[in-house]
N, C-alpha and C positions, 0 to 999 in steps of 0.2 A: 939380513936378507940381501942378492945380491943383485941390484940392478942393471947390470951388466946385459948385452946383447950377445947369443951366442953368435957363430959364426954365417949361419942362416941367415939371422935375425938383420945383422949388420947390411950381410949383401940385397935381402930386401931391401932394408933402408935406404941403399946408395942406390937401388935399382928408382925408386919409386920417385925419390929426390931428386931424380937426375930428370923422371920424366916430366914432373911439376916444372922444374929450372928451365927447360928445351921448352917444354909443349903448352903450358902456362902462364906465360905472362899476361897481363892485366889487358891489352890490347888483341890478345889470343880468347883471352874466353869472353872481350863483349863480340867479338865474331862467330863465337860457340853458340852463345846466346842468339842473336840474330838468325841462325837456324831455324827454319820452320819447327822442328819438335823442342826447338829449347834447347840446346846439345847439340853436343857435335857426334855422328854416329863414325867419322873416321875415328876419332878420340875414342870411343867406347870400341872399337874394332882391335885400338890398338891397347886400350886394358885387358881385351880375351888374350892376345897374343901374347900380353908379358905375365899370363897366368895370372892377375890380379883378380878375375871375378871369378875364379876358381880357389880362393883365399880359404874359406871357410869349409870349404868339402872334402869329404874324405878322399883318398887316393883312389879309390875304390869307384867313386861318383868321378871319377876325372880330375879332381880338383888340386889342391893344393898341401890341403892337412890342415892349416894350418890353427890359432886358436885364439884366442884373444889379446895377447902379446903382440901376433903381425898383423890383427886387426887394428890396434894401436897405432903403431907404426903408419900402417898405409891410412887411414883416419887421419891422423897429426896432419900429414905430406897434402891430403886432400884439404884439409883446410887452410893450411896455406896457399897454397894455388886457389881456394875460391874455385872447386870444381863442381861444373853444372851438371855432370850424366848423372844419369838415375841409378847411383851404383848403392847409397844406403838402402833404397829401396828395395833395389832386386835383391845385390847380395847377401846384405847385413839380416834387412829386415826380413824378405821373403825367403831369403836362404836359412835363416835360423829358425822361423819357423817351420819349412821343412824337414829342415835336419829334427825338430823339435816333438813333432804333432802329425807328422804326414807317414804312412806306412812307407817301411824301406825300396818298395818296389815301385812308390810315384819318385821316390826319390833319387831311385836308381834308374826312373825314366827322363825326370824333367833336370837334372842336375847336371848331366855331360849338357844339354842344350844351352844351360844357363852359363856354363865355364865357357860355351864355346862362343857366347853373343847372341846367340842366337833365341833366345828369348830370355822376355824382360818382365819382372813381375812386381806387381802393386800390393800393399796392404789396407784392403777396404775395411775398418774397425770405428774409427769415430764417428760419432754419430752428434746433431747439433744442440744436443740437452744432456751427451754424458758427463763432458769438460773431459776432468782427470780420469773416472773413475773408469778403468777396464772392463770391468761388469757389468756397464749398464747399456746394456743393448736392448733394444727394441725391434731391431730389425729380423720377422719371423722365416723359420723353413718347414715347411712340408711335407711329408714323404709321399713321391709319387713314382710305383714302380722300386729301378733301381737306383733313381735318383730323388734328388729333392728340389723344391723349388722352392723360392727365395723370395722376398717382396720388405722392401724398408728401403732407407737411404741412407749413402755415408756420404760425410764430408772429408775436405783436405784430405783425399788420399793420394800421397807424394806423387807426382810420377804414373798419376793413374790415367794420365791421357794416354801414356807412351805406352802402356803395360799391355803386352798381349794376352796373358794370365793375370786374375785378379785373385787374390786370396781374401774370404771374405768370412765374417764371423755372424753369425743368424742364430738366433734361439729355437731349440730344439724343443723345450719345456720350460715349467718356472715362470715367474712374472720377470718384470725388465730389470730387477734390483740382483739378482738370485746372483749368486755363486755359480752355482752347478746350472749343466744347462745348455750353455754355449759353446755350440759346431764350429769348426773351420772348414772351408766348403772352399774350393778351387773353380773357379767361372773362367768358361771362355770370355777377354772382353769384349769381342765381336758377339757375342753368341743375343740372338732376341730374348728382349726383357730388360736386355742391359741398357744403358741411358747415361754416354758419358757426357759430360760439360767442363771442360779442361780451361785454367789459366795461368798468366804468370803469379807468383806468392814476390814479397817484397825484396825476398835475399836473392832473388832473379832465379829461383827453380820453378819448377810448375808442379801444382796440382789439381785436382778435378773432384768436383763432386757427380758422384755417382747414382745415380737412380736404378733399384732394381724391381721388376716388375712381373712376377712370374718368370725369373730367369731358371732357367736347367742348371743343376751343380751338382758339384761331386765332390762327396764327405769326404774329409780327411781325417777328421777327429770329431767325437762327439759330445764329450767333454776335455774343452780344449782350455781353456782359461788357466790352469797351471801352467799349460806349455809356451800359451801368450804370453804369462807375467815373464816365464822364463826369459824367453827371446826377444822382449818389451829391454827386461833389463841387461840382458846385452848389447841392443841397440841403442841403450842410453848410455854405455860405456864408449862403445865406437862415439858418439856426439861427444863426449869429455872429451875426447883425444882431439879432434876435427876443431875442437872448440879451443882447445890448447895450442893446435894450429894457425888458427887465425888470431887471438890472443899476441903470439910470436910475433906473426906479420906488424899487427898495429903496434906493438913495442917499439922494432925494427922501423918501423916506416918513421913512425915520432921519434926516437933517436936520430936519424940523419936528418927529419929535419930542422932540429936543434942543434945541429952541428954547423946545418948551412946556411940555417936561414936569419939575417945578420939584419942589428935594430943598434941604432948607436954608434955604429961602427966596430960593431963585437957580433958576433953568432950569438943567439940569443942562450944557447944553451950554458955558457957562461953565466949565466945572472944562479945566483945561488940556489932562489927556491925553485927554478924552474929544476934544477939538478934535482931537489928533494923527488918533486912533483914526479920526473923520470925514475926515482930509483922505488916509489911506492909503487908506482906499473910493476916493475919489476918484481918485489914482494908478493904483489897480487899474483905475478902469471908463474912463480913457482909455486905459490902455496896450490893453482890449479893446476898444476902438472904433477904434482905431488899425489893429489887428489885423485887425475885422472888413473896414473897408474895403479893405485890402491883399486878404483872401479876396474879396473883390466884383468887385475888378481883374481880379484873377487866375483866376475862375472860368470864363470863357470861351479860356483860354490849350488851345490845341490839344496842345501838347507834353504830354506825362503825367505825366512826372518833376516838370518844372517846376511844374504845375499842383501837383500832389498833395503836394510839400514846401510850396508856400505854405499853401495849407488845412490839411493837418498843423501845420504852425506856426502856424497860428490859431486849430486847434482844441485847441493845448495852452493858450494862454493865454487863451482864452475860459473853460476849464476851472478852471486855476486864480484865475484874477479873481473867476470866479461865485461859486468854493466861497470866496473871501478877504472878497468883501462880504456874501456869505449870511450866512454864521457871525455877521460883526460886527452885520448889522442885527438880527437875530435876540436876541445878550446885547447888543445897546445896546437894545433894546427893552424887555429883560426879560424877566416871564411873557408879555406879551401877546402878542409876537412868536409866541408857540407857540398859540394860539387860532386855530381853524376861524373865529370872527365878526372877526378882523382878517386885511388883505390880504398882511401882508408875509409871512406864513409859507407862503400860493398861490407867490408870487412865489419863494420860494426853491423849491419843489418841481419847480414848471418848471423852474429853473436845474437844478436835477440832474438833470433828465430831458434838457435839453437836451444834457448833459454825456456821459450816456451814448451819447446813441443814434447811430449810426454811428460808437462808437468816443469811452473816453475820452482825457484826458489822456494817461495814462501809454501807453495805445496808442499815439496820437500820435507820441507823444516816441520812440518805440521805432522808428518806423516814421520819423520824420525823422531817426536818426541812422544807420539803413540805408542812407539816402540821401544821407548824410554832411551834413546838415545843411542849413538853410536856404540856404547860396551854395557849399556844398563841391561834390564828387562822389565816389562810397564809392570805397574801395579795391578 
């Protein structure tokens, strides 16, 4: 297979690297942060401009083209930099479900707005007794008219303070366990009914738990839960990548300061095992870039099975790589590693955030051996 970047592929790469390297430094996004929305909205002005939140849309919607490969890509570059815009939320997440579940003509409404910045969109789905499970929704809709109205509550939805569209999943029929059943509904999140309560999350992004109350929506899909898992497990692919990102960073960060940081009258990275200790980081963050890739192939695979055992199998070992190099950069660092004014201890808190969300490790693992493993078939 040839993992090679075509010529596209590449000038993304240098385009997006360059904008992390300039517009990113660690002192750049705690002033992001400090932002009343959490984010810098110059910084997201100038993602529309270099055609980044047009990534995933068809040429057609304004966007990009583009597919899972420069989803990668621009993912990796985002986790490195430790970037705080709501851009998996709108793009990744709420764009793929659009592209996924929404008729072509919301798509070919709301999709030039979303390339152009100009609106920001949230995924309201968990709810605080599903955990992992995709299908357990409890939150009911209505049919009133030509619309339908809404009533339950989500939690941590990314970015749901900022979101001026909410995309939100309510049961149409069926009990809360059921399969079949589950709408995707598009809410104004101004609109009465709605009840946001936004905060920061630990990796410095924000999210909001949502209250809906008799809010006004608009179906997009009736039964949508296929088109969720779809775009669920492409959104888990983009995190490999983001997570392979920062992974990188804390590698990079604990190598130079093993190079500098001098105990005895030698740099300490001299002393034999500490060399070991660096070169298993290592092992670890290519067996997850390895991984992640294999999730980037595969996240476009139509089949569900198939699909869903690769990404499970990437997201165990994205899981435990993160938490193998976290830990060590963290005691090869020292005290410092555990200080707010240095980077590497950002950089691990994303990775557990990363780790968790849609599901960690150990779910994973539970959920690929259901399926009898990565090339099995269960019993």
């Amino acid at each position: 297979m040839d993992f090679d970047l075509n010529d596209e592929q590449r000038l993304l790469k240098e385009s997006v690297d360059r904008l992390i390297l300039d517009q990113y430094q660690f002192q750049q996004r705690k002033q992001y942060m400090a932002e009343p929305t959490g984010y810098s909205s110059t910084m997201w002005s100038r993602l529309a401009e270099q055609g980044l939140l047009g990534l995933p849309f068809s040429e057609a919607a304004g966007g990009f083209g583009g597919g899972p490969i420069e989803t990668m890509i621009v993912a990796e570059a985002f986790g490195r930099g430790l970037v705080v815009e709501p851009y998996f939320a709108t793009v990744i997440l709420g764009g793929g479900l659009l592209r996924r579940a929404a008729d072509p003509a919301v798509l070919a409404a709301l999709g030039p707005q979303i390339v152009a910045g100009k609106l920001k969109l949230a995924f309201a789905h968990i709810e605080r007794h599903s955990r992992y499970d995709l299908a357990n929704v409890a939150t009911s809709a209505t049919k009133d008219g030509g619309d339908h109205v809404l009533n339950g509550a989500k939690s941590v939805v990314l970015h749901g303070d900022a979101a001026d569209k909410i995309l939100v999943t309510a049961r149409v029929s069926g009990s809360q366990m059921d399969r079949d059943g589950i709408g995707l509904f598009l809410v104004d999140a101004t609109a009465p009914g709605v009840t946001r309560r936004g905060y920061p999350t630990q990796d410095g992004m924000r999210a909001a738990e949502v209250v809906l109350t008799g809010a006004r929506a608009q179906m997009l899909s009736e039964n949508a839960l296929p088109s969720i898992e779809h775009a669920v497990d492409e959104a888990i692919a983009a995190l490999c990548a983001e997570a392979v990102g920062t992974m990188q960073s804390m590698q990079d960060l604990t190598l130079d300061y093993l190079k500098t940081r001098k105990q005895f009258g030698r740099p300490i990275g001299s002393f034999q095992v500490l060399q070991h200790r660096s070169v298993d980081m290592l092992v670890a963050l290519e067996g997850a870039r390895s991984m992640a890739m294999f999730a980037a192939v595969m996240a476009a695979e139509e089949n569900p099975v198939e699909r869903r055992r690769a990404i499970a199998a990437a997201k165990v070992q994205i899981g435990r790589s993160g938490k193998h190099i976290g830990q060590e950069a963290i005691q090869l660092h020292g005290g410092i590693g555990m200080t707010m004014e240095y980077s590497v201890g950002h950089y691990f808190k994303r990775m557990t955030m990363i780790d968790q969300l849609y599901g960690d490790a150990d779910q994973h693992l539970a959920g690929l051996a259901a399926l009898g493993g990565l090339f099995g078939a269960a019993a």
